[in-house]
N, C-alpha and C positions, 0 to 999 in steps of 0.2 A: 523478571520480565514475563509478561505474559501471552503465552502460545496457544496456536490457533489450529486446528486440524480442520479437511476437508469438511467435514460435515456441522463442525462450531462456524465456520464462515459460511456457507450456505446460509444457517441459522442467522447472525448477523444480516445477510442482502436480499432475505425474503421479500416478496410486492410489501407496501405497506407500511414499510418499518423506515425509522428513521436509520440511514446506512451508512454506516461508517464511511471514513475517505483511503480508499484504496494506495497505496502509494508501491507503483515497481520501483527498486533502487540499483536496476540495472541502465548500462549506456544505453542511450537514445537508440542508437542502431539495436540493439538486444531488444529493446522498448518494440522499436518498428516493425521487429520479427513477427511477437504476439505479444498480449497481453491477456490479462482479464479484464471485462468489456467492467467500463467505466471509472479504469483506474488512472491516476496520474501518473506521470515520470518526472522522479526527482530520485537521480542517482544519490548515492550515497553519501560523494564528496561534500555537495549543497545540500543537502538536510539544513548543518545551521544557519544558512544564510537564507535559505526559502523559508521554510517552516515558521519562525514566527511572521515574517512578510504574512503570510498564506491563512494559516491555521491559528482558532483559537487554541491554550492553552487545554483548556476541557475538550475540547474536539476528541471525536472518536478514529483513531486511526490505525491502518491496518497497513504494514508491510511489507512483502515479499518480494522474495527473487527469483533465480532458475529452480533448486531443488535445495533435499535437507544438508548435500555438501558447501553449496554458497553459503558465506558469510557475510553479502551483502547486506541484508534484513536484520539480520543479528545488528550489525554494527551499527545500522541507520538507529533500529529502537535504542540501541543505548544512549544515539547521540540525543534524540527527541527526549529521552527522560534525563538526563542533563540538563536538557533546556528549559524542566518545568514541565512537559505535557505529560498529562496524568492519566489517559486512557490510549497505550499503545500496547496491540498485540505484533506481535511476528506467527503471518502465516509459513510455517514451517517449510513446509512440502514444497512449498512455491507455484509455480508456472507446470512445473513436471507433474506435481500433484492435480493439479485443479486441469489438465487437459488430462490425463488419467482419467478422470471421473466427467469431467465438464464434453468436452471433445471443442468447445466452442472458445474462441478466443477471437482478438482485433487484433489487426496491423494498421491500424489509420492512426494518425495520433487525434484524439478530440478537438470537436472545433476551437474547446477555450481548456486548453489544458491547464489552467488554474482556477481554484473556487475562489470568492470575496472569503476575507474572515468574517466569522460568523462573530455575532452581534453577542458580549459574557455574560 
């Protein structure tokens, strides 16, 4: 499994770059508290039931939770590479990390909290 620290994600969501799809695998209500700005909510339970609905297989996708004791992130990337997708990290730190450093998060949920599958 491939892990992610504050400063490899930054790297990753630079202006510019094509960015990865954020996914928190906390409940909605945890979701609604904060986030990191432009990420999805798909708790962990429905991983396999969204994720291929959602997301290509090659898709780049980035997981986390609240911090490095949650195991929600952990568990979501094992299901997704199960499923076939080939490019998932787990932001470790999580939410605890990325306000640490960030200070900046959302409580709104996105107007379209699902992307189209991208075209393989």
């Amino acid at each position: 499994m491939k892990t992610l620290n504050y400063p490899e994600l930054l790297k990753m969501i630079e202006p510019g770059k094509n960015h990865p799809i954020l996914i928190n695998t906390l409940s909605n209500t945890d979701f609604l508290k904060g986030h990191i700005p432009g990420s999805l909510n798909i708790p962990t339970d429905q991983i396999p039931q969204k994720a291929p609905q959602l997301f290509a297989k090659h898709d780049w996708i980035v997981v986390y939770c609240a911090n490095t004791k949650c195991e929600a992130s952990h568990k979501a990337a094992e299901l997704l590479e199960k499923a076939g997708f080939t490019n998932v990290y787990r932001f470790v730190g999580g939410l605890e990390e990325w306000t640490q450093h960030s200070k900046y998060t959302c409580t709104e949920t996105p107007k379209a909290q699902t992307q189209p599958k991208r075209a393989a």
